[in-house]
VOGU-3710 file (C-alpha; in Angstrom, 3 decimals, decimal comma):
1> xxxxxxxxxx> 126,262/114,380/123,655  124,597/113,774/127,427  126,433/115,057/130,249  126,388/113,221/133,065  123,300/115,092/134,711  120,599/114,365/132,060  120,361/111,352/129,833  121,109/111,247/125,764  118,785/112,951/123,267  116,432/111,348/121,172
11> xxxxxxxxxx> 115,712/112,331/117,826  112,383/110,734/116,202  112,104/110,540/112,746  108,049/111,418/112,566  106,082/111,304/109,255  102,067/111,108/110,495  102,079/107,551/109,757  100,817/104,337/111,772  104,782/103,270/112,423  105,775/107,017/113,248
21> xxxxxxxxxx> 103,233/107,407/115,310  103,454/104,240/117,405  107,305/105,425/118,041  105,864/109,189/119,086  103,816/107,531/121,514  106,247/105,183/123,048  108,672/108,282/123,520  106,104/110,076/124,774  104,311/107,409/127,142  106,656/104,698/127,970
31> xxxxxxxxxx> 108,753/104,991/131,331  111,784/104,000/129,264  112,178/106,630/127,176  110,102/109,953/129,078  113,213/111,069/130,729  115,321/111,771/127,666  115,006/114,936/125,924  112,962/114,506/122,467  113,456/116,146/119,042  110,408/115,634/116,970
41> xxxxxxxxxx> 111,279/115,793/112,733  108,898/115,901/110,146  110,141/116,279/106,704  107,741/117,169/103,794  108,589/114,679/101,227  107,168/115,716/97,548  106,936/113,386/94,813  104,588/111,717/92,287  102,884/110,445/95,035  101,606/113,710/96,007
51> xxxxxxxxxx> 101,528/112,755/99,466  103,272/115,767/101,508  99,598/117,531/101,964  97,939/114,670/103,596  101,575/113,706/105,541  101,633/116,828/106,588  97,649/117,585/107,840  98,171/114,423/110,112  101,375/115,648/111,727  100,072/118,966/112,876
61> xxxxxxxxxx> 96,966/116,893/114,284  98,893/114,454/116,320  101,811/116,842/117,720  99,043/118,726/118,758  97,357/116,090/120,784  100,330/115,114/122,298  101,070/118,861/123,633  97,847/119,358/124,467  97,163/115,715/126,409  100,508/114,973/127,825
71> xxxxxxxxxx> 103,018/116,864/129,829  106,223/115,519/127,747  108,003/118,052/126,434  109,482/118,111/123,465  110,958/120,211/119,886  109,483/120,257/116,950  111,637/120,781/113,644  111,069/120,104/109,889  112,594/120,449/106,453  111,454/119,603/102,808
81> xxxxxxxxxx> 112,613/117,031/100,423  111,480/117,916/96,864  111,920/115,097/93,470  108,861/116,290/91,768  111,709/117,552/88,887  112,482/114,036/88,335  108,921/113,896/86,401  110,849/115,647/82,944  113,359/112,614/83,102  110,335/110,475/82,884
91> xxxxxxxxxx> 111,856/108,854/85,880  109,751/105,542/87,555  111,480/105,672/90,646  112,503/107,962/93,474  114,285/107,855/96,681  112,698/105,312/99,482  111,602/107,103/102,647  113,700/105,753/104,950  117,010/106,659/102,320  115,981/110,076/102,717
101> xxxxxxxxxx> 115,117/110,255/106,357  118,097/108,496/106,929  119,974/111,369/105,213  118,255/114,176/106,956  118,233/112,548/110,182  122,384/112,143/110,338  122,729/115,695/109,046  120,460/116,593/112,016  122,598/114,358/114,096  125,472/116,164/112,869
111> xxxxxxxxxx> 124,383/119,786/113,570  123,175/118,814/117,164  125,943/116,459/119,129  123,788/116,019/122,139  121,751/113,338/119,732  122,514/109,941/120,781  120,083/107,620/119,571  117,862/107,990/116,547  113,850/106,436/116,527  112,897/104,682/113,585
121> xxxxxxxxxx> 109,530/102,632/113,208  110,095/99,621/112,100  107,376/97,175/113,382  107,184/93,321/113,555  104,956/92,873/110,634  107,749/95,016/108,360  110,213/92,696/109,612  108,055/89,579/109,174  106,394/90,588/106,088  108,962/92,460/104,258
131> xxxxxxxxxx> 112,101/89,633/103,797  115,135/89,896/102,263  114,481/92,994/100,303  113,179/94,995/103,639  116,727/93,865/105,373  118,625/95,046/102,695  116,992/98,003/102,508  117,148/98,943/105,888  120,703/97,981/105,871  121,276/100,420/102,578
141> xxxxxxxxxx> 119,738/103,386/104,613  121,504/102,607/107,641  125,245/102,938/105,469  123,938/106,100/104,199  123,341/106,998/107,816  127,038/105,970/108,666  128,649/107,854/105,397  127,408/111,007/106,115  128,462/110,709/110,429  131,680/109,054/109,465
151> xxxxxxxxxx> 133,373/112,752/108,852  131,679/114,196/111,739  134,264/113,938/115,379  131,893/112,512/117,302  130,042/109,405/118,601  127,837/107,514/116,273  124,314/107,814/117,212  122,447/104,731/117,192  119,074/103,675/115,407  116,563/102,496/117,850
161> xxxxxxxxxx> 112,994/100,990/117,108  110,897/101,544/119,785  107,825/99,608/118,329  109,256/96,283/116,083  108,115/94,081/118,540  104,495/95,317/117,996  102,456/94,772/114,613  101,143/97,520/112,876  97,478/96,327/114,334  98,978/96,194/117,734
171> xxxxxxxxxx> 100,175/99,465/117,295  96,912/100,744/115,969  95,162/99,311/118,653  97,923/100,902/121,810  97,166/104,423/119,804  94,380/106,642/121,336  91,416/106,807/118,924  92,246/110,118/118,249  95,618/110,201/117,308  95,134/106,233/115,595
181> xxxxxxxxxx> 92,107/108,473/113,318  94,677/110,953/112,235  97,436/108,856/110,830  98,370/109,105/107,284  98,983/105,797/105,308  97,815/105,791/102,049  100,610/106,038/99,177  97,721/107,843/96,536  95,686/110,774/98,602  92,491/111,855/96,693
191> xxxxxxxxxx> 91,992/115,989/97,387  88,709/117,569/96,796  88,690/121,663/97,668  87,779/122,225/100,971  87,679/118,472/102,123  89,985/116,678/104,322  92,404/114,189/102,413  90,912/111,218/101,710  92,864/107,728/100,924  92,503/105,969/97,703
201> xxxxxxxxxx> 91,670/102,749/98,992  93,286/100,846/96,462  97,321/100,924/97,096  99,040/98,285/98,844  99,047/99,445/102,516  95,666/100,705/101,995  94,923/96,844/101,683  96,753/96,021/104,118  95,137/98,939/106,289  91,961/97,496/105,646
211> xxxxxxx> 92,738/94,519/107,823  92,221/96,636/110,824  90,525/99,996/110,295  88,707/101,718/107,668  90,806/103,154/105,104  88,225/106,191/104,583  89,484/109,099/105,955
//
């Protein structure tokens, strides 16, 4: 935990996408949060959405604009979350993001005490758009968050989210156009040898993308 010369740690759960990446920024940028120490966390999620490639070509792009634009300092970690053997079990679902990163982020929070709040981006149009079945799945990954700290002698580090009072267009728009044209959304990446990732254009928050920016990337 802080001591009382420097102010609590933040952890930010990052993934390369438009939500993510409106939190990075507000950590990085806003006067609120610049003077607490930042731990940046990618984790390379495969599934049968084949999306840990693209996920991860967008992360490397963005950290490194941030390091090499900004003078915030911060640590970079990452791990790897793998259900691709779930495919033999002919299995139609697997683990929701935020289950896992919720996981991950309060074993992180576990191995480092000086953690005291952990960034989540969860955005007004989630909250307005999403209902009942958003809620309760927030509230699901926040008790998985809970059962893994409860054993753990120590304070409980809060969730913050630094962007759900911004849409995802708002946050789009706040994001520099470099760092807004390197975000990962798309649920289906298309990969052609030697090309950059390119979205399929067709899932849902590629439609929904498409309200605001071209999903071609």
């Amino acid at each position: 935990m802080a001591t009382n010369n420097s102010k609590p740690t933040i952890l930010c759960m990052f993934s390369g996408g438009i939500d993510s990446t409106g939190v990075l920024h507000q950590l990085i940028t806003n006067p609120k949060y610049v003077d607490h120490p930042l731990i940046v966390h990618h984790i390379h999620i495969w599934n049968r959405e084949n999306r840990a490639m693209a996920e991860a070509e967008a992360v490397k792009t963005i950290l490194g604009y941030y390091k090499n634009n900004t003078s915030r300092k911060f640590l970079v970690t990452e791990s790897t979350f793998n259900t691709t053997g779930f495919a033999p079990l002919k299995s139609n679902r697997f683990p929701f993001d935020m289950d896992v990163c919720a996981f991950f982020s309060a074993n992180i929070c576990a191995a480092r005490k000086e953690i005291d709040f952990v960034a989540m981006g969860r955005t007004k149009t989630d909250v307005d758009a999403g209902g009942d079945n958003f809620m309760m799945r927030m509230k699901r990954a926040q008790a998985i968050f809970k059962s893994v700290m409860m054993l753990e002698k120590t304070t409980m580090p809060e969730y913050i989210f630094p962007v759900v009072e911004f849409t995802k267009k708002e946050i789009w728009e706040f994001l520099p156009e470099e760092v807004r044209n390197s975000t990962w959304w798309c649920r289906r990446p298309i990969y052609e040898e030697g090309k950059k990732p390119k979205a399929c254009g067709n899932c849902q928050t590629c439609k929904d993308t498409k309200e605001f920016a071209d999903a071609g990337i």
